[in-house]
C-alpha positions in Angstrom: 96.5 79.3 111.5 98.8 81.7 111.1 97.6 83.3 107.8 94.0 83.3 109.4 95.5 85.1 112.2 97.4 88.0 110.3 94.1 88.1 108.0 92.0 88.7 111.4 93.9 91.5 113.0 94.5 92.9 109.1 90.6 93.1 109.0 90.1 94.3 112.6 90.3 98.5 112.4 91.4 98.0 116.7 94.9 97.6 115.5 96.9 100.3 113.9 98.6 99.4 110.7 101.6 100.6 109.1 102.0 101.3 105.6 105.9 101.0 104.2 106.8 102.0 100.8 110.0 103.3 99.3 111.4 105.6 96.7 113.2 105.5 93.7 116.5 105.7 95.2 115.5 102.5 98.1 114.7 105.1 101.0 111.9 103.6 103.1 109.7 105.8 104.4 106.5 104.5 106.9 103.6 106.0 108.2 100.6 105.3 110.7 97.4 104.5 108.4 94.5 104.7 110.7 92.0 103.4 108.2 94.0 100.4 106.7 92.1 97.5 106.6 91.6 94.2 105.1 88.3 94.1 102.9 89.1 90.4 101.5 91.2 87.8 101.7 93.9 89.5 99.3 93.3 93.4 99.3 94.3 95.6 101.8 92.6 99.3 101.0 93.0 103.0 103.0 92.2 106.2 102.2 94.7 108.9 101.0 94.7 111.4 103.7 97.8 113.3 104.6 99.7 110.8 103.2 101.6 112.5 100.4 105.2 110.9 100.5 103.3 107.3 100.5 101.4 108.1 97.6 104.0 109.1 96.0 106.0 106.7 96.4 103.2 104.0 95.9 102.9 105.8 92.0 106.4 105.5 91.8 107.7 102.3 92.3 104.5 100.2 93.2 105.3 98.3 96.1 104.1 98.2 99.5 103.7 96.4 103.3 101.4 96.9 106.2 102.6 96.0 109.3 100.7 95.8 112.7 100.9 94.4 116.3 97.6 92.8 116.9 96.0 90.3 119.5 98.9 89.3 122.5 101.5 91.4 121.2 101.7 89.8 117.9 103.5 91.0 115.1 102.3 90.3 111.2 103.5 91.7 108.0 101.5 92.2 104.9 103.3 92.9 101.4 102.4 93.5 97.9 102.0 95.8 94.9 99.7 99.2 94.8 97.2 98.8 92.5 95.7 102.5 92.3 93.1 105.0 93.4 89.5 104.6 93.4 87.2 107.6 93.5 83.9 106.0 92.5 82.4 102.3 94.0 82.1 100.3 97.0 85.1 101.2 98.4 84.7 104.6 98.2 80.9 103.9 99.9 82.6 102.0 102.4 84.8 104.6 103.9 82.7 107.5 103.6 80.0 105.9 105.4 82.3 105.5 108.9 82.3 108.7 111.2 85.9 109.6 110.8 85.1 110.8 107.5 81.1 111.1 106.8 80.7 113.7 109.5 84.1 115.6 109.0 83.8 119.0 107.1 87.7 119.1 106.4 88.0 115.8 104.6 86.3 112.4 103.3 87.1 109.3 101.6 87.7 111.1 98.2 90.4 108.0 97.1 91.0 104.9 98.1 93.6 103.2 98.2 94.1 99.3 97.0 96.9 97.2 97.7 97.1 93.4 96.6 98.6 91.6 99.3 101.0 88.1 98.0 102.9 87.8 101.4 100.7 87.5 104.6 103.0 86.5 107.8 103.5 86.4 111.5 106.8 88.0 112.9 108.2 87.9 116.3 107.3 91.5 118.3 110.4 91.7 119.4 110.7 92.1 123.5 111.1 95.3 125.7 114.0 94.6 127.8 116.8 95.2 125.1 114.7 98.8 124.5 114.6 99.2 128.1 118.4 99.3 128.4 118.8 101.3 125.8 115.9 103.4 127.0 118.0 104.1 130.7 121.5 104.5 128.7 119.4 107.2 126.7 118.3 109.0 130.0 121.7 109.5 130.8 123.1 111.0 127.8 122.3 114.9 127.5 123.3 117.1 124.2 121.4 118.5 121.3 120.5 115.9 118.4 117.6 115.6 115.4 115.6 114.3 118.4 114.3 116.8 120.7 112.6 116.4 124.2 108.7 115.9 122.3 110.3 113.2 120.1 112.7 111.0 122.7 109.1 111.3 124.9 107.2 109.7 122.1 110.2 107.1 121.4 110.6 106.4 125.6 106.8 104.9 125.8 105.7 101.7 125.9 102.1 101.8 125.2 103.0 103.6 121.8 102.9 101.8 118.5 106.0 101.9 116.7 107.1 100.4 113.1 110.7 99.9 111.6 111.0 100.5 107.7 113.8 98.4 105.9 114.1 97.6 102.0 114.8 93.7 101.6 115.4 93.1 97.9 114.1 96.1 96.6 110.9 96.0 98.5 109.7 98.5 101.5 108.7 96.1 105.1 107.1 97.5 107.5 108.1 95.8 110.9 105.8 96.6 113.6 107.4 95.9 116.9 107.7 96.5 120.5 111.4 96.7 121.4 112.6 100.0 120.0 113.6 102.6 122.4 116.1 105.7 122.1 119.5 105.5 123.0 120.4 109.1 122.8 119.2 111.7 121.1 120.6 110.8 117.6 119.7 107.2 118.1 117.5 104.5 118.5 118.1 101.3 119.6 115.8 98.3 118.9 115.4 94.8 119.4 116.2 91.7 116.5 114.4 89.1 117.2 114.9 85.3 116.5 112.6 83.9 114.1 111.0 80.2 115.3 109.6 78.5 112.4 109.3 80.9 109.8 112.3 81.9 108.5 114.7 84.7 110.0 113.3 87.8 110.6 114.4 90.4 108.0 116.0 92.8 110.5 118.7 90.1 110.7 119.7 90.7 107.2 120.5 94.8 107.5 123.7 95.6 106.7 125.7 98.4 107.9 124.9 101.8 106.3 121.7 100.4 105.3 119.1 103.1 105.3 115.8 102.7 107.7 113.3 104.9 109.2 110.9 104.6 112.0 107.5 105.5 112.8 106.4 106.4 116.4 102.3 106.8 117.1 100.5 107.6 120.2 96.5 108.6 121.3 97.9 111.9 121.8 97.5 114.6 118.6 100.9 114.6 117.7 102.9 111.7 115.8 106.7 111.6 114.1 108.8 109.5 111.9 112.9 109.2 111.5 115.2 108.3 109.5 118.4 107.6 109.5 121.1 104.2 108.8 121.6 101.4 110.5 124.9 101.3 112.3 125.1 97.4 113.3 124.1 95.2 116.2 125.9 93.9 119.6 126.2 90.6 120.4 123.1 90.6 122.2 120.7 91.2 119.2 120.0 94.8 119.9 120.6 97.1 116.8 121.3 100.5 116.3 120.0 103.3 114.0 121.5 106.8 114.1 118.8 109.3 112.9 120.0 111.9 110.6 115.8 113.4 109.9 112.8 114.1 112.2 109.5 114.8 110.5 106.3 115.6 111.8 104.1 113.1 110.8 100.3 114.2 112.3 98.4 117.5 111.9 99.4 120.6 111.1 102.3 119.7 109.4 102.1 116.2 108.1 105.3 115.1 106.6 107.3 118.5 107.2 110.8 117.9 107.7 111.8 119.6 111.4 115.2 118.6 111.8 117.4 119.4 109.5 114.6 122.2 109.4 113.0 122.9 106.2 114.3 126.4 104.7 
């Protein structure tokens, strides 16, 4: 049921997906795929648009994970191994026949992206009240940081989408979830939640230092992602990143670097 579950809100374009992937050095970087969907029971496919870090780290090292809240506030994670670009064929027919991309001047479904899933699972959301504290400590704290005012705003919302990036033995997660917040303007502080019956949930395994981004993505025209370590957890399961880079992560300037800025 579970499995069914993740493949339905995979398949369904109403949810946003994430899309996780790491270099060659294990540095996660995530980004919001808008066209990400499940088009069987074992591919996941997307088109390449403004996602130049992901594809390059997708030729690089090969390995990949969507992640997406769907129906109720669920949480699923979807994991496997790039398998290319296609530039010809039904997928390519697929995509350019929706209206994102058949009646845009500026771009189209020129390749497609194919990603064989082997790990389809259900993961605890994660809850807001942790990120709420956090949220009110954040409020509080004043002082320049890689976060300005536009970026804390994003990060304060609670009708936002927002993934967590990690790399678990060698291999990018993308961990969609609801209780992340800011605590300050060099942090964020997010919510580790207890797995029930099927297996811990991989945020419980980060080790200090570990390196992590974070991807923030609202309905209005502007989107970001950190990045940053992992500086450990309180005894109430809330852990801590401190973000070290901001990059823009929308038009005009997907993926520019704009703190430390980019000389």
């Amino acid at each position: 049921m579970t499995t069914a579950a993740a493949r339905k809100a995979f398949k369904s374009p109403a949810y946003l997906k994430f899309l996780a992937t790491a270099d060659g050095a294990g540095t996660p970087n995530v980004a919001a795929i808008l066209s990400a969907r499940m088009v069987d029971d074992t591919t996941i496919a997307f088109v390449r648009f403004m996602a130049w870090k992901t594809a390059h780290n997708l030729e690089a090292t090969r390995f990949a994970s969507f992640g997406c809240i769907g129906p109720r506030g669920r949480a699923y994670l979807a994991a496997g191994e790039f398998a290319g670009w296609e530039t010809t064929g039904p997928l390519v027919d697929l995509f350019s026949g929706e209206a994102m991309y058949r009646y845009n001047a500026y771009m189209g479904a020129t390749h497609i992206g194919v990603v064989k899933v082997s790990e389809l699972r259900e993961l605890p959301a994660g809850v807001i009240g942790p990120a709420f504290r956090a949220r009110w400590r954040a409020s509080k704290t004043a002082g320049p940081g890689p976060m300005a005012a536009p970026v804390l705003e994003k990060w304060r919302r609670t009708l936002a989408a927002k993934c967590l990036a990690m790399v678990d033995g060698g291999r990018p997660l993308a961990l969609a979830t609801l209780g992340v917040s800011p605590a300050g303007p060099d942090r964020l502080g997010f919510e580790i939640p207890a797995a029930k019956g099927n297996g811990s949930h991989p945020l419980g395994r980060l080790a200090a230092g570990a390196p992590l981004a974070a991807a923030v993505f609202t309905t209005d025209p502007s989107a970001f992602q950190v990045k940053g370590t992992f500086a450990g957890a309180d005894g109430r399961g809330l852990g801590t990143m401190v973000v070290t880079e901001v990059f823009a992560a929308s038009p005009p300037i997907p993926g520019k670097r704009i703190y430390p800025p980019e000389l």
